[in-house]
C-alpha positions as CSV (number, residue, x, y, z in Angstrom):
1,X,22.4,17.8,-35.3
2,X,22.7,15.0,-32.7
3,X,18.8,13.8,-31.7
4,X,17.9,12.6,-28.2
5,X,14.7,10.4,-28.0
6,X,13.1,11.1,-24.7
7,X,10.5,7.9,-24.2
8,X,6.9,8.6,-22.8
9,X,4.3,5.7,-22.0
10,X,2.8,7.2,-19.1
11,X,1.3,10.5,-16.8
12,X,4.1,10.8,-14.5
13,X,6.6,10.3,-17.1
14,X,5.2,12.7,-19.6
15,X,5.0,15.3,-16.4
16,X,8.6,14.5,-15.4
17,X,10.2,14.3,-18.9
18,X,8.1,18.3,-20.5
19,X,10.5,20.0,-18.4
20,X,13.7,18.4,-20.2
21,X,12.1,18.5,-23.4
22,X,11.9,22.5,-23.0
23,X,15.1,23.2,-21.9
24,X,16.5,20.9,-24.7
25,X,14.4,22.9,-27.3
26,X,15.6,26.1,-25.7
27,X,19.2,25.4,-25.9
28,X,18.7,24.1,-29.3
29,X,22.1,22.1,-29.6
30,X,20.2,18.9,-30.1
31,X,17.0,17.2,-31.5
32,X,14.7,16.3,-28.9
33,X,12.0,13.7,-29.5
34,X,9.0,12.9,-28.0
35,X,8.1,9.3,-28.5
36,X,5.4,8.0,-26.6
37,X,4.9,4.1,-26.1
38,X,0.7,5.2,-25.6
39,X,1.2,3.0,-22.7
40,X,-1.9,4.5,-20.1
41,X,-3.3,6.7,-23.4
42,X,-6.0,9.0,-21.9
43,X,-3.9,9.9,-18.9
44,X,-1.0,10.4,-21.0
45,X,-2.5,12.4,-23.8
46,X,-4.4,14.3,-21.3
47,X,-0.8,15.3,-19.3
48,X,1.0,16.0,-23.2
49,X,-1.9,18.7,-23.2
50,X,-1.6,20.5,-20.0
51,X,2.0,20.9,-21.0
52,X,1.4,21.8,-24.9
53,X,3.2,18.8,-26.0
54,X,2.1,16.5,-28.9
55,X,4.6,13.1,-29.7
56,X,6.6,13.2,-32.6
57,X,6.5,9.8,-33.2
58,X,3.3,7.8,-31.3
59,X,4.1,4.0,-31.4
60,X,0.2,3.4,-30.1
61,X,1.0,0.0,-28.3
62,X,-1.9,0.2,-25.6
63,X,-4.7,-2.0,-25.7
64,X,-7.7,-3.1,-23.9
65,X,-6.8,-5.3,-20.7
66,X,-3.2,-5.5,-21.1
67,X,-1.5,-8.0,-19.2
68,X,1.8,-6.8,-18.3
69,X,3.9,-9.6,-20.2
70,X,1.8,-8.2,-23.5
71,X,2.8,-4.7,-22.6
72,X,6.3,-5.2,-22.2
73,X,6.9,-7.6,-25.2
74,X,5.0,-4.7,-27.3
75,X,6.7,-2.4,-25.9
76,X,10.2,-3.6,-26.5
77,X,9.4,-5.2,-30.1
78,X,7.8,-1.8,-31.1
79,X,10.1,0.1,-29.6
80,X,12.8,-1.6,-31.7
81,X,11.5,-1.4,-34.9
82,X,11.3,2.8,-34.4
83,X,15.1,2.6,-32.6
84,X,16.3,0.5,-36.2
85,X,14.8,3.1,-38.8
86,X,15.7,6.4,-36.1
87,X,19.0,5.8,-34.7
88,X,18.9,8.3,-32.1
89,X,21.9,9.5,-30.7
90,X,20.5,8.3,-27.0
91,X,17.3,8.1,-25.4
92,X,16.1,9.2,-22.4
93,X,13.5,7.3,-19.7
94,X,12.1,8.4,-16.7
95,X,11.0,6.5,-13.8
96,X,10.2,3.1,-13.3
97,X,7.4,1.6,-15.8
98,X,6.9,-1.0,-18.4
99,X,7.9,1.9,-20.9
100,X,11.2,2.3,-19.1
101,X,12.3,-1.4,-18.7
102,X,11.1,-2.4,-22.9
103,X,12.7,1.2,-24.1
104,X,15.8,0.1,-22.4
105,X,16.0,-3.1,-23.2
106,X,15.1,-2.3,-26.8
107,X,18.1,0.5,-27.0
108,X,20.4,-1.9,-25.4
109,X,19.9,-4.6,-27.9
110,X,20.4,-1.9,-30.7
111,X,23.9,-0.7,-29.0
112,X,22.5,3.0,-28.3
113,X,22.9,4.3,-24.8
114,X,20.5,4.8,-22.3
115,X,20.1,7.8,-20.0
116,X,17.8,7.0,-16.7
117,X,16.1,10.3,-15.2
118,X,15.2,9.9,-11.4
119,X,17.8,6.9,-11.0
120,X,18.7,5.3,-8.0
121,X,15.2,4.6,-5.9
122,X,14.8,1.2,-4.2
123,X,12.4,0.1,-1.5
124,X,14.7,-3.1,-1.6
125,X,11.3,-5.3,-1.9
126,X,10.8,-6.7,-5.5
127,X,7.2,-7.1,-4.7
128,X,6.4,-3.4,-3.6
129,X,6.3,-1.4,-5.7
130,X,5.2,-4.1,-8.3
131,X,6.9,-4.1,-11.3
132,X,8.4,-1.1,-10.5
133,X,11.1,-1.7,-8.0
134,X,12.1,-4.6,-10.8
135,X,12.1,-2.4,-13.8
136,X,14.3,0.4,-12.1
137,X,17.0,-2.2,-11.0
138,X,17.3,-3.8,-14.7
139,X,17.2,0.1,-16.0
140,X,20.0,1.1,-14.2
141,X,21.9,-1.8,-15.5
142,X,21.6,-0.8,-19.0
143,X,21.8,2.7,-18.9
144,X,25.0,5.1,-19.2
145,X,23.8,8.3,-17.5
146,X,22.2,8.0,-14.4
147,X,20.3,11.5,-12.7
148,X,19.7,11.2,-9.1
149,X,17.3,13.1,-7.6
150,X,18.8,12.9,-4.5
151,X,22.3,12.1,-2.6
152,X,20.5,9.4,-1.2
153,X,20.2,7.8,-5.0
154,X,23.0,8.4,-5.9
155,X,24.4,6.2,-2.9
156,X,22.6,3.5,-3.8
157,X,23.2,2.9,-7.1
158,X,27.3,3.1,-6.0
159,X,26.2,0.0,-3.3
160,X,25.4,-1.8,-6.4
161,X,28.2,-1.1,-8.2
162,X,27.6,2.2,-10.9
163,X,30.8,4.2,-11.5
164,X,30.5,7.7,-9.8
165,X,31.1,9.2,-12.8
166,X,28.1,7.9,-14.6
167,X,26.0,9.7,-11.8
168,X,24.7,13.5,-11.6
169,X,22.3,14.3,-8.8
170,X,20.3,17.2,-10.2
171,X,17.3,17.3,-8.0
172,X,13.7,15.8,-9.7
173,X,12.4,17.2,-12.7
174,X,9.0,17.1,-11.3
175,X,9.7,20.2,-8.8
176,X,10.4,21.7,-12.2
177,X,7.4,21.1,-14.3
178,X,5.4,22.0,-10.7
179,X,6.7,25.5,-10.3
180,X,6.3,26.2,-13.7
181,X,2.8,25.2,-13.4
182,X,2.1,26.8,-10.3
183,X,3.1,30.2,-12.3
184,X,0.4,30.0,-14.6
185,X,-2.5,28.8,-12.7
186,X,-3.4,31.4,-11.0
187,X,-6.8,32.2,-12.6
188,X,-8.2,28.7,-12.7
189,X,-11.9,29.4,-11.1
190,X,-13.2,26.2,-8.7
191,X,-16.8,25.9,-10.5
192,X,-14.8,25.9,-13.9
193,X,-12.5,23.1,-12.7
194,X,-15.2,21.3,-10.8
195,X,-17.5,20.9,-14.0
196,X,-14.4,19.7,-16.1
197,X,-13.6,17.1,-13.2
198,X,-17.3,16.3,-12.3
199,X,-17.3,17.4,-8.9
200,X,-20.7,18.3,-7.3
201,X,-21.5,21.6,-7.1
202,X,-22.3,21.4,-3.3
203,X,-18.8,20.4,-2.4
204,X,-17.3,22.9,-4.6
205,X,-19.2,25.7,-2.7
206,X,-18.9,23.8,0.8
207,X,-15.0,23.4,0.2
208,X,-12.9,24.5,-2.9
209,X,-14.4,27.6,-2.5
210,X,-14.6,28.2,0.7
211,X,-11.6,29.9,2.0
212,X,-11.4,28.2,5.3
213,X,-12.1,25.0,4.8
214,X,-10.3,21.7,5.2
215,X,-10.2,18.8,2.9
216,X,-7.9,16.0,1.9
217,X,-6.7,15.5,-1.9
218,X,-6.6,11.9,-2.3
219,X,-5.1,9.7,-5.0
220,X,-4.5,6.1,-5.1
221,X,-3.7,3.7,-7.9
222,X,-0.6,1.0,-7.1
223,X,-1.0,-2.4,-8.4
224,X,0.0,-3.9,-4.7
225,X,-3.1,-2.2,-3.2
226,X,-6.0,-4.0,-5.4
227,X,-8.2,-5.6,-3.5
228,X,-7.9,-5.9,0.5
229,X,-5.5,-2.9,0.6
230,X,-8.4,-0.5,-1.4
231,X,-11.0,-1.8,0.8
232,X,-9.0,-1.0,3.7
233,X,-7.9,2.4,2.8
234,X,-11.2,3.4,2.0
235,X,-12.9,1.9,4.9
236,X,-10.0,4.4,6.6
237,X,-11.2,7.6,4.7
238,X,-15.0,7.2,5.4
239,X,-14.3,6.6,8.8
240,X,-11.8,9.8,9.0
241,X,-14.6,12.0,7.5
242,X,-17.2,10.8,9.8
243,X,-14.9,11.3,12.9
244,X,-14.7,15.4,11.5
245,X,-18.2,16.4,10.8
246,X,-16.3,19.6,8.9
247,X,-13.9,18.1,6.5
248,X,-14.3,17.1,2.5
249,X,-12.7,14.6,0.9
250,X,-11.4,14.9,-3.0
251,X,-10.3,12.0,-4.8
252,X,-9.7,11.9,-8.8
253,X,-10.3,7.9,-9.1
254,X,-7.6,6.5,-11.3
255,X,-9.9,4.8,-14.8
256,X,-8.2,1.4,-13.8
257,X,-11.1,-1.0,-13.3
258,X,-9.9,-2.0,-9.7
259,X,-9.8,1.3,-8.3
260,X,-13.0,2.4,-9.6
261,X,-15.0,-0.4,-8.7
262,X,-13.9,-0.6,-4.1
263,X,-13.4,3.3,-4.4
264,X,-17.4,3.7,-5.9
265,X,-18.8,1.0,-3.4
266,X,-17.5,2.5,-0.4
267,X,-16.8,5.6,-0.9
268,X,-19.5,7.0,-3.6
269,X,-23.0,8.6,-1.8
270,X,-20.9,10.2,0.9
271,X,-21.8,14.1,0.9
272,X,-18.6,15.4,2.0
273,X,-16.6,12.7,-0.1
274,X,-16.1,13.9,-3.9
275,X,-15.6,11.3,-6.4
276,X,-13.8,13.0,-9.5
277,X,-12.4,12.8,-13.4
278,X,-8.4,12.3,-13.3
279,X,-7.3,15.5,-13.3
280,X,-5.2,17.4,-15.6
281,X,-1.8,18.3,-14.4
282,X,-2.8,21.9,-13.9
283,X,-5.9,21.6,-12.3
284,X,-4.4,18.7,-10.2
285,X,-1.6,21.2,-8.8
286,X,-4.6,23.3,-8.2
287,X,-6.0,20.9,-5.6
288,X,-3.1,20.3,-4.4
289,X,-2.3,24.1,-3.6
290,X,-5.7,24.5,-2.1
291,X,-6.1,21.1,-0.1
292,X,-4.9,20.8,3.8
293,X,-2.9,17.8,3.0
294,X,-2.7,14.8,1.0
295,X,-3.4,10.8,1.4
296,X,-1.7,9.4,-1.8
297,X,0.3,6.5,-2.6
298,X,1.5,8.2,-6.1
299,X,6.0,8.6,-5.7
300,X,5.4,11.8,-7.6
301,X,3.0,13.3,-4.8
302,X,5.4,12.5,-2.4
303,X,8.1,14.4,-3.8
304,X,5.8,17.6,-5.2
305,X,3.5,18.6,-2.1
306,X,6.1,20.0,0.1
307,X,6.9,22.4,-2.3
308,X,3.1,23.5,-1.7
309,X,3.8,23.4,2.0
310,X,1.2,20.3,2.2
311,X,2.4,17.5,4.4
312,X,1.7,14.3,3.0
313,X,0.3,10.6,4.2
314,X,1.5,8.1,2.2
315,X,-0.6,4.8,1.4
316,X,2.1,2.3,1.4
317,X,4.1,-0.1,3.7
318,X,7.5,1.2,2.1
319,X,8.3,3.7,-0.1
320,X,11.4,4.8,-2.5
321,X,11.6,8.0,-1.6
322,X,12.8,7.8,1.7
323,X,14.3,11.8,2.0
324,X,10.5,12.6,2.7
325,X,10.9,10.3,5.5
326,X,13.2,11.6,7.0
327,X,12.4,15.2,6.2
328,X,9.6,14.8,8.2
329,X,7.7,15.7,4.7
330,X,5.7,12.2,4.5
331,X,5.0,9.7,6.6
332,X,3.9,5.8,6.4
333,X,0.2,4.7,7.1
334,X,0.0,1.7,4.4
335,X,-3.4,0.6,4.0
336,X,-4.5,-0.1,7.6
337,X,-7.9,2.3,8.1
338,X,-6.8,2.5,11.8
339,X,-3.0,3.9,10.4
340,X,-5.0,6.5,8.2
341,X,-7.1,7.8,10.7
342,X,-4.9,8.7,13.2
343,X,-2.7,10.1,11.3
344,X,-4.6,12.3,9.4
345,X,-6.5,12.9,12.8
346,X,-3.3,14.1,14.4
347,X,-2.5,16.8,11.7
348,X,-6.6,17.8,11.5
349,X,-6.6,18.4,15.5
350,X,-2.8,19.2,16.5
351,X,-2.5,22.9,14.9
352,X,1.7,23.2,15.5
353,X,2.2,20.0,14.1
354,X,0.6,20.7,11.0
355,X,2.1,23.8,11.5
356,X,5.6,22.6,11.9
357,X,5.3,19.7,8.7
358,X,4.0,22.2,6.0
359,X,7.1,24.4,6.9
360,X,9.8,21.7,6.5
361,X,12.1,21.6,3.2
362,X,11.4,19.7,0.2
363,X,14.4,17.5,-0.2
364,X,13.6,16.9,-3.7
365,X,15.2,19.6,-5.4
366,X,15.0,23.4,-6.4
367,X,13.1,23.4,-9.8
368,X,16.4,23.4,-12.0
369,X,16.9,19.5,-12.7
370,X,16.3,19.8,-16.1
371,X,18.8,22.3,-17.0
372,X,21.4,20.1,-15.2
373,X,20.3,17.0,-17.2
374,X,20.3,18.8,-20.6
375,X,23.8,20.1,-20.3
376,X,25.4,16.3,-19.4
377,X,22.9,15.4,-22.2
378,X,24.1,18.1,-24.3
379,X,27.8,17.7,-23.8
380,X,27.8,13.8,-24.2
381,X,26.3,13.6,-27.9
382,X,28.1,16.4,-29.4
């Protein structure tokens, strides 16, 4: 039986690739495999769990303060040595990190193709995201199959040049694994998820449990943000909850170093601003279900929260996913404090304008991405 390596280094990616691994499984015409690079390790092993998964092969090349020429060398030098012994038929990679460009590079040196899932994103500006706009525009060089999320995507990897036929838009996997989630969750209980997540007890009665409440799910984490942009942004939120003497703040701090340490000083002491764990992929869609809307600068958020109704404010100065844009889904506040807090101020105080954005269609897909990929997948390795 033909096998398929699908490459994991990362949260997002592992999130993004559990729905294809299922449907592969399910089909059963070929051998999936999970191999994970081990690239953010306690995010990723903690997103493998909420979806049941365990690697089948676990290359383990993180380490302690990894610069990102380490990272990719290891990556594409371990990632080598597995590709010689395995010979997979093809692998697949998802996104747009180290993982993604060294897994690539690696298969294309060993002559074995390359399928990209959520291909085709640019922002146009090498420097933001950083690495990421870089690693997606080298991936898509070397890969064979290329699944779009969008029309959109798809248009602009034929700008630079991709055959149409190497293209299949099939929606993003990640509306998948979020509806599937969504399912299931039903019976998570707030105090249950606040003691796993170390949220204080007051805000969990003041606002997760309280039915009427409002409060902003907050996550932020890109490498172009450390140090001006997090002060500013945070100096934005604390200002934003002390303009609205009624409204909590969430925010699961990503474990890198330079989020923790602006996102403690300014933000930490607050009462109505909750300082948590990274969340689990489950309880995360949790919050995300239950919050009024979301402040993020995550891609993933961008493209999952409208399928929750939740209109979302997006930390950057550009962003990839442009569809939200002009959905009306997301909009563009960057990092200035002013930005954030007139934004979020509008959809807090103007009831038919939140109204109106957590009505709009997700333009992200319909939850069956995976199945699409898995067929082209399917058909091409027989």
């Amino acid at each position: 039986m033909p096998s398929l390596a699908l490459i994991v280094g990362t949260r997002p990616e592992c999130i993004k690739l559990a729905p294809v691994v299922a449907e592969l499984r399910r089909a059963g015409k070929v051998r999936p495999l999970l191999v994970s690079t081990g690239q953010h390790r306690e995010l990723l092993n903690q997103a493998l769990g909420s979806f049941g998964l365990k690697p089948d092969i676990d290359l383990g090349l993180m380490t302690p303060g990894q610069s990102l020429p380490e990272l990719t060398s290891r990556v594409i030098t371990g990632m080598s040595a597995w590709l010689a012994e395995a010979k997979p038929s093809a692998i697949i990679v998802q996104g747009d990190t180290t993982t993604v460009l060294g897994s690539a590079l690696a298969a294309f040196y060993a002559g074995i193709p390359v399928a990209h899932v959520e291909a085709g994103l640019r922002t146009d500006d090498l420097s933001s995201p950083f690495p990421e706009e870089m690693n997606r525009r080298v991936t898509s060089t070397l890969a064979r199959w290329h699944f779009c999320p969008t029309e959109q995507a798809k248009a602009n990897l034929l700008r630079e040049g991709i055959p149409a036929v190497h293209c299949h838009v099939t929606g993003n996997t990640v509306i998948d694994a979020l509806l599937a989630t969504r399912a299931h969750i039903g019976g998570l209980e707030a105090a249950a998820l606040g003691a796993r997540l170390g949220i204080p007890p007051a805000f969990i009665a003041s606002h997760l449990s309280a039915p009427k409440s409002r409060w902003i799910l907050v996550t932020g984490h890109r490498r172009e943000s450390f140090g001006p942009g997090f002060e500013n942004l945070c100096i934005g939120i604390r200002h934003l909850v002390d303009a609205h003497p009624d409204l909590g703040v969430l925010y699961p701090v990503h474990l890198n170093p330079r989020v923790q340490e602006p996102v403690r000083r300014l933000l930490g002491g607050h009462p109505r601003i909750a300082l948590a764990a990274p969340a689990a992929y489950e309880d995360f869609v949790w919050l995300m279900d239950r919050s009024t809307f979301v402040l993020t600068d995550s891609g993933g958020v961008q493209e999952e929260a409208p399928s929750l109704g939740k209109p979302v404010l997006v930390m950057r100065d550009n962003t990839e996913r442009p569809e939200g844009l002009a959905a009306g889904t997301s909009e563009l506040v960057g990092t200035d404090a002013a930005r954030i807090v007139a934004a979020a101020s509008r959809l807090l105080t103007d009831p038919a304008e939140y109204s109106r954005r957590s009505q709009l269609r997700n333009p992200y897909g319909d939850g069956t991405a995976s199945a699409r990929i898995a067929r082209v997948m399917e058909a091409a390795v027989q």
